[in-house]
C-alpha positions as CSV (number, residue, x, y, z in Angstrom):
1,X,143.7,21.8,220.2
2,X,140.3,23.4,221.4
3,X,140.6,21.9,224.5
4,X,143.8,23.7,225.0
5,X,142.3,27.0,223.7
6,X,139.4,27.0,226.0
7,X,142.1,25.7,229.4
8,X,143.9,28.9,227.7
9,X,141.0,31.2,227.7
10,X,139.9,29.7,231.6
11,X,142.7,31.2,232.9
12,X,142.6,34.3,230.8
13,X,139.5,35.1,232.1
14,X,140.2,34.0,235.9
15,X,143.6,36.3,235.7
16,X,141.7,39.6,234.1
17,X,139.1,39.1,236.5
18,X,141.6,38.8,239.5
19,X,143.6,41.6,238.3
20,X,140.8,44.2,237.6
21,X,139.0,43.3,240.9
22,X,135.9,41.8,238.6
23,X,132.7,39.8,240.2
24,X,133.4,36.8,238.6
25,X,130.5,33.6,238.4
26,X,131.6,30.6,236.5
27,X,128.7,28.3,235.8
28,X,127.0,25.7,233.7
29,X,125.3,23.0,233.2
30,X,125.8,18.9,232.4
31,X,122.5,17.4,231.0
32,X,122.9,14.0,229.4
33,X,120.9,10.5,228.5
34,X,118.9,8.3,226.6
35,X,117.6,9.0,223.2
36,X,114.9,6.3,221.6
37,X,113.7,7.9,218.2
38,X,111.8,6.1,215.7
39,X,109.3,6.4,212.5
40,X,111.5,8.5,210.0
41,X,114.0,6.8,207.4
42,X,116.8,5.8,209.4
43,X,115.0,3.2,212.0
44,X,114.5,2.9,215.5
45,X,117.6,4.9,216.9
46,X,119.3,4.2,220.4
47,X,121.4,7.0,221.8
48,X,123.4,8.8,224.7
49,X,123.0,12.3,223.5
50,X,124.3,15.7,225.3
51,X,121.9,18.4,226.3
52,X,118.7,17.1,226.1
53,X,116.7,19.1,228.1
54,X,119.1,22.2,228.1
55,X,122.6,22.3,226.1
56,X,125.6,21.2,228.5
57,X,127.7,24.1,228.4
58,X,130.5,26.0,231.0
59,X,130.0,30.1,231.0
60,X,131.8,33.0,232.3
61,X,130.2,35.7,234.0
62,X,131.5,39.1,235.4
63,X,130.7,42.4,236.7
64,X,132.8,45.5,237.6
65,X,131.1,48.2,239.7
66,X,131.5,52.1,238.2
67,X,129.8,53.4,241.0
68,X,126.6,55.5,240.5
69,X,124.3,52.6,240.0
70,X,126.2,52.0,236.7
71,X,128.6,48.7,236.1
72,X,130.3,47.4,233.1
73,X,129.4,43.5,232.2
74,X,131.0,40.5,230.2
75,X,129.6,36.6,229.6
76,X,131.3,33.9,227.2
77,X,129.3,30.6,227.2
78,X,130.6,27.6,225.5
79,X,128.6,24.6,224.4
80,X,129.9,21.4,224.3
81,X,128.7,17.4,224.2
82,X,129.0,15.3,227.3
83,X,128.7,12.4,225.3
84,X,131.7,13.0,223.0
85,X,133.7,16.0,225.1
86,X,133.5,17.5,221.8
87,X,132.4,21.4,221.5
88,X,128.9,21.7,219.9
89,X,130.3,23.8,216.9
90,X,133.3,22.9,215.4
91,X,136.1,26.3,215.7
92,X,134.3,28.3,217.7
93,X,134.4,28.5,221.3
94,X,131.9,30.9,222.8
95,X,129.2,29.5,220.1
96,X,126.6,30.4,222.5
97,X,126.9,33.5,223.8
98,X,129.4,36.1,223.9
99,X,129.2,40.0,224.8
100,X,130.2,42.5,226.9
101,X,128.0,45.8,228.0
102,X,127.1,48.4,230.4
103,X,124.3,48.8,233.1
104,X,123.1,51.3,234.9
105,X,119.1,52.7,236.0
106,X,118.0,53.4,232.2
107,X,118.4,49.7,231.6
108,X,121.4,47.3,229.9
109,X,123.3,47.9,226.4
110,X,125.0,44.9,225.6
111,X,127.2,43.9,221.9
112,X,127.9,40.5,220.6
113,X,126.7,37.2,220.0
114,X,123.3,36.9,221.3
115,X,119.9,35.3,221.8
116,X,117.1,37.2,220.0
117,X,113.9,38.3,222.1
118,X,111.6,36.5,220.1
119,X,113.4,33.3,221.4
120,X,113.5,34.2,225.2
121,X,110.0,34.9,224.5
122,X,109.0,31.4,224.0
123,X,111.8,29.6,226.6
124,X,111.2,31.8,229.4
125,X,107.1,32.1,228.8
126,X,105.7,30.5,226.7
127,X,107.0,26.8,226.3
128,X,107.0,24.5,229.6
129,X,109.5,22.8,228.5
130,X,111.9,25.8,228.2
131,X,112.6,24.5,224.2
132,X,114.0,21.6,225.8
133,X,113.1,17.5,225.8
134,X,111.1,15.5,223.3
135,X,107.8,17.6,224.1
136,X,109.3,21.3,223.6
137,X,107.7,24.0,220.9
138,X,110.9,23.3,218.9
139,X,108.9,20.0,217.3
140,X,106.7,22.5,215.7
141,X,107.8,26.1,216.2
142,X,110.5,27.3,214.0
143,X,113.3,27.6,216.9
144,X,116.3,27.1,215.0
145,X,119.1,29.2,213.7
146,X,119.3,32.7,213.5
147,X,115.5,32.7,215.6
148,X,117.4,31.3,218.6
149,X,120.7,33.7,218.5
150,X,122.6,36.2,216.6
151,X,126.1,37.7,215.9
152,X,127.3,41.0,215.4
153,X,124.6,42.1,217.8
154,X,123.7,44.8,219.7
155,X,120.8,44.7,222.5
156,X,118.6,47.2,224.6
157,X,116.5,45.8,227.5
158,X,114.9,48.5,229.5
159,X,114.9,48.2,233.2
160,X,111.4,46.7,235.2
161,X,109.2,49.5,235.0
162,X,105.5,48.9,237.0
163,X,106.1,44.6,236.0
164,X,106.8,46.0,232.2
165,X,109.8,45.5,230.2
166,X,111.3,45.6,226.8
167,X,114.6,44.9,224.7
168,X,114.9,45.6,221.0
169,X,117.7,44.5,219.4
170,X,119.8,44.9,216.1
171,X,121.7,42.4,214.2
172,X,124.4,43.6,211.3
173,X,124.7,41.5,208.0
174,X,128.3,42.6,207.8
175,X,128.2,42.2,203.6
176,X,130.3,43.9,201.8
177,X,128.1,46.8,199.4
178,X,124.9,46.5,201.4
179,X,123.9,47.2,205.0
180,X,120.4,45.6,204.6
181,X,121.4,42.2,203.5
182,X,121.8,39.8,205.9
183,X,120.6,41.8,208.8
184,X,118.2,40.9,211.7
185,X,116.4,42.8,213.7
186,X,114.0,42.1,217.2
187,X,112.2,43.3,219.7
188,X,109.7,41.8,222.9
189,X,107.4,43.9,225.3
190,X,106.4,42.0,228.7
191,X,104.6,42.0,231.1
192,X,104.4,40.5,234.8
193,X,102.7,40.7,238.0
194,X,101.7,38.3,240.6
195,X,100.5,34.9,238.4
196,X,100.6,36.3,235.2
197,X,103.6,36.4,232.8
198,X,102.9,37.6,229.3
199,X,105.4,38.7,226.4
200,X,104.8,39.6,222.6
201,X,108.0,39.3,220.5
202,X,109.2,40.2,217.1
203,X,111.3,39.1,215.1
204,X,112.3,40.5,211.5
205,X,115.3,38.8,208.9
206,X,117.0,39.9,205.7
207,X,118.0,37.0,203.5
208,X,119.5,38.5,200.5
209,X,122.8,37.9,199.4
210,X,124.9,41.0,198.7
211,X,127.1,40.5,195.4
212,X,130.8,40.3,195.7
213,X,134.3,39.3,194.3
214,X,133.7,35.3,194.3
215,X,130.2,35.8,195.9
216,X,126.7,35.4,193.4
217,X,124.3,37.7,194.7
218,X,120.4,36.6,195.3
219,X,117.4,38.4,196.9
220,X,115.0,36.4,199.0
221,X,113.8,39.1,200.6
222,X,112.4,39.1,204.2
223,X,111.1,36.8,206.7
224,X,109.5,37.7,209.9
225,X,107.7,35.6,213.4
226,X,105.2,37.6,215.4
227,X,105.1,35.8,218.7
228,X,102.6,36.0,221.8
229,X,103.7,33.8,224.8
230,X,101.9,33.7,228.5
231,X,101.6,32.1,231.3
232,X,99.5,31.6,234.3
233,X,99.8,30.0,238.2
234,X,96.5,28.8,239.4
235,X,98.6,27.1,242.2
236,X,97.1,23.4,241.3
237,X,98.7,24.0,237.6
238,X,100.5,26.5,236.0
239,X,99.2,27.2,232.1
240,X,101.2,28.0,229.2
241,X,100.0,29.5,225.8
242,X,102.4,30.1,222.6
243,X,101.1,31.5,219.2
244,X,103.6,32.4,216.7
245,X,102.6,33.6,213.2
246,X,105.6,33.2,210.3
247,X,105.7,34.8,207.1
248,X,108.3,35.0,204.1
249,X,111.7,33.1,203.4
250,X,113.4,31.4,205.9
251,X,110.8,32.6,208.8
252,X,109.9,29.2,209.9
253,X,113.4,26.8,209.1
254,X,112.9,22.9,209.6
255,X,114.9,21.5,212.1
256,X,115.8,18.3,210.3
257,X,116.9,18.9,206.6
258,X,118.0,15.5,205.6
259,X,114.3,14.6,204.1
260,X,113.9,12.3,207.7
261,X,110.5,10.9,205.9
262,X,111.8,9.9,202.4
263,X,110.3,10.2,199.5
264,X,109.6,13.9,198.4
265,X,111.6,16.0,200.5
266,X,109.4,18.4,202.9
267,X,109.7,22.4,202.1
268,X,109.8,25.1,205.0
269,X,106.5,26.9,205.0
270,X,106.9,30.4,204.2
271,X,103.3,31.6,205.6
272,X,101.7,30.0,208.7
273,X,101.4,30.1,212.5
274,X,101.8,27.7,215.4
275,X,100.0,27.7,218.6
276,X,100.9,25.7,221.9
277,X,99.1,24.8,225.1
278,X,100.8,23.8,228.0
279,X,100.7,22.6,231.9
280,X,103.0,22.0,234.5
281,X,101.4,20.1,237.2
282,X,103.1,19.4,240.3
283,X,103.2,15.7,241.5
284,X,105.2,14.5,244.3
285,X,108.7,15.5,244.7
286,X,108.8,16.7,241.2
287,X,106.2,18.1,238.3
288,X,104.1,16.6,235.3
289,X,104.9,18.4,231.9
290,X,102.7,18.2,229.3
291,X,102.1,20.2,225.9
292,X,100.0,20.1,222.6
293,X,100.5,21.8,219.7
294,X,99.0,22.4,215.8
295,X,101.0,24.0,212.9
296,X,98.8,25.3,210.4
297,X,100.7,25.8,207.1
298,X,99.5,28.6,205.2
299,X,100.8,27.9,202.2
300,X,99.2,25.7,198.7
301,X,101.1,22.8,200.6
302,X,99.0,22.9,203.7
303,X,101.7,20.8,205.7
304,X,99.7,21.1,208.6
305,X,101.2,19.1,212.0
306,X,99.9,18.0,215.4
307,X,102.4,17.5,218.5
308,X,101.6,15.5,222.0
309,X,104.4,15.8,224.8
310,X,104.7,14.6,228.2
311,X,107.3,14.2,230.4
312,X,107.6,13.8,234.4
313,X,110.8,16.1,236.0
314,X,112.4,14.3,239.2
315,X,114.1,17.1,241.7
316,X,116.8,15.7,243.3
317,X,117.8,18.9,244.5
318,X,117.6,22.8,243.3
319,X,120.0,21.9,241.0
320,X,119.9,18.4,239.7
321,X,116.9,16.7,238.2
322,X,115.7,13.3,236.9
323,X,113.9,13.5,233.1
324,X,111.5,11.4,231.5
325,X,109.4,12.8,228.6
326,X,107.6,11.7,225.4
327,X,107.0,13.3,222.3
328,X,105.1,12.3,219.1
329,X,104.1,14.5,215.5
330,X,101.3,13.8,213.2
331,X,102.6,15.4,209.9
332,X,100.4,15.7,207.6
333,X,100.3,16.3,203.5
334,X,104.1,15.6,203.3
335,X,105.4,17.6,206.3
336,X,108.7,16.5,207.8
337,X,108.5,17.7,211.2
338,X,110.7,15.5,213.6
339,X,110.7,15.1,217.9
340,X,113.7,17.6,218.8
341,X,115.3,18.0,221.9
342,X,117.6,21.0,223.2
343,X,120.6,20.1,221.4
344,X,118.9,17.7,218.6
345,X,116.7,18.4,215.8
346,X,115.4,14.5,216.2
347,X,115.1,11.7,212.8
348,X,111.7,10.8,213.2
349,X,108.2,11.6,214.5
350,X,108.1,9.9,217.9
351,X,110.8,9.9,220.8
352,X,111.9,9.0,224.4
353,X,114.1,10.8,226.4
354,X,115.6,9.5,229.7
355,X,118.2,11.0,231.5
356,X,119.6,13.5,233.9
357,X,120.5,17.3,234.8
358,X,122.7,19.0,236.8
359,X,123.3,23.1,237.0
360,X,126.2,24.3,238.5
């Protein structure tokens, strides 16, 4: 049945964008391979897993010119597994990304589902692994959920102005009685010029519950994740720095839920801060990846964490690339912090990832 509904929606698309006289891009990518993950509960796990280094997915893209400088703009991105042809989330089909906006000189307005600045702070500056493979931030950094995208949202992002720009979005908790519950709000200032690439992101959620027919109401109040992500090419390498600080409920969500360690189950910190350092070294036809990273709990727990990841990427082409990368955790005091990938929040504290990727 989805498979039908997205063939269905295909040709939608195609036909409006024919009829209206539309730019129209359809693109994607297929990333798939093999998983090795070990040192958590459930073993040494062998697996062909979908987007490992970035989330197989086919997206829609379009444009129509107003004239004036201004132009009205649509993209609906669907996830899905190459491994299983199934879609990443189960009745939806645009689960990544879907809005439609306007552009013109004073920048881009844009409403719907959509990623939040604080995380295309860290995949587009501050991790060299773009979030992506065993030795991405999302091992330690709380990438996950509503930090990576957001519904019901609506997002500025000012035009380049002297290698500065901004975006500040909004987020509405749509509960019935309250307009602060459930909301989210964010907003990133860059910078860039020549080598340099620098961003600061914020990002700021509700997590109360408003009270309704059938529904108990709870206050948990507010979370938040201050973010400062840079880069710089010295040619030879190119360096990569990531601090994010976390504070209050929810700010910094574990990726794996399912107590991976056993014994006591691990609780997300609610006060702490991570900090990444990163290379990309070219070598050869392709590049050497290779990250550290510490999370320093905050809290009476002091589930502190250490990450090591290194990986080689293989260019084929412009578009399709070979992957092998490595990832190991230290946890520490309890913590149950597991080797992610793109599309996996990992099972255990050490992982292999082989496989490849093609963009289209």
């Amino acid at each position: 049945m989805e498979v039908k509904i997205i063939a269905a929606a295909i040709l939608a698309v195609s036909s409006a964008a024919a009829q209206a006289q539309t730019g129209l891009t359809i693109y994607g990518i297929a990333d798939a391979g093999f998983v090795h993950e070990s040192g958590g509960t459930a073993g040494s796990v062998n697996k062909i897993s979908s987007g490992v280094g970035s989330a197989s997915r086919i997206g829609f893209r379009g444009t129509e010119d107003l004239g004036g400088g201004t132009s009205v703009l649509f993209l609906l991105e669907n996830g899905h597994r190459l491994d299983t042809g199934a879609v990443d989330a189960e009745g939806t089909i645009f689960n990544r990304q879907a809005y439609v906006g306007i552009k013109g000189r004073a920048g881009q307005l844009t409403i719907g589902r959509q990623h939040t600045p604080w995380h295309q702070a860290l995949v587009q500056v501050g991790d060299p692994f773009s979030t992506g493979y065993a030795g991405s931030a999302k091992n330690l950094f709380p990438d996950f959920g509503a930090n990576v995208r957001t519904s019901n949202t609506v997002l500025y992002a000012t035009p380049a102005i002297q290698g500065f720009t901004a975006e500040v979005a909004y987020s509405a908790g749509e509960q019935a009685g309250s307009t602060a519950s459930g909301r989210q709000m964010g907003a990133s200032l860059g910078y860039s010029a020549g080598p340099l690439n620098v961003r600061l992101a914020y990002n700021h959620k509700n997590a109360d519950v408003a009270a309704a027919p059938g529904v108990t109401g709870a206050t948990r109040g507010n979370g938040s994740n201050k973010l400062l992500a840079a880069n710089y090419d010295f040619k030879i390498l190119k360096a990569y720095l990531a601090l994010s600080v976390d504070q209050g409920f929810n700010s910094a969500p574990l990726g794996n839920n399912n107590n991976p360690y056993g014994g006591v189950a691990p609780t997300a910190s609610t006060g702490g801060n991570e900090i990444l350092l990163g290379a990309v070294v070219p070598a050869g036809p392709g590049k050497l990846v290779v990250t550290l990273q510490r999370k320093d709990d905050k809290t009476l727990r002091n589930q502190d964490a250490r990450s090591l990841g290194i990986g080689y990427l293989y260019q084929l082409s412009k578009r399709s690339t070979l992957y092998s990368v490595y990832g190991a955790i230290d946890n520490e005091n309890g913590a149950g912090y597991t080797v992610a990938n793109n599309s996996e929040a990992g099972s255990g504290d050490r992982a292999f990832n082989l496989g490849i990727r093609h963009t289209f």
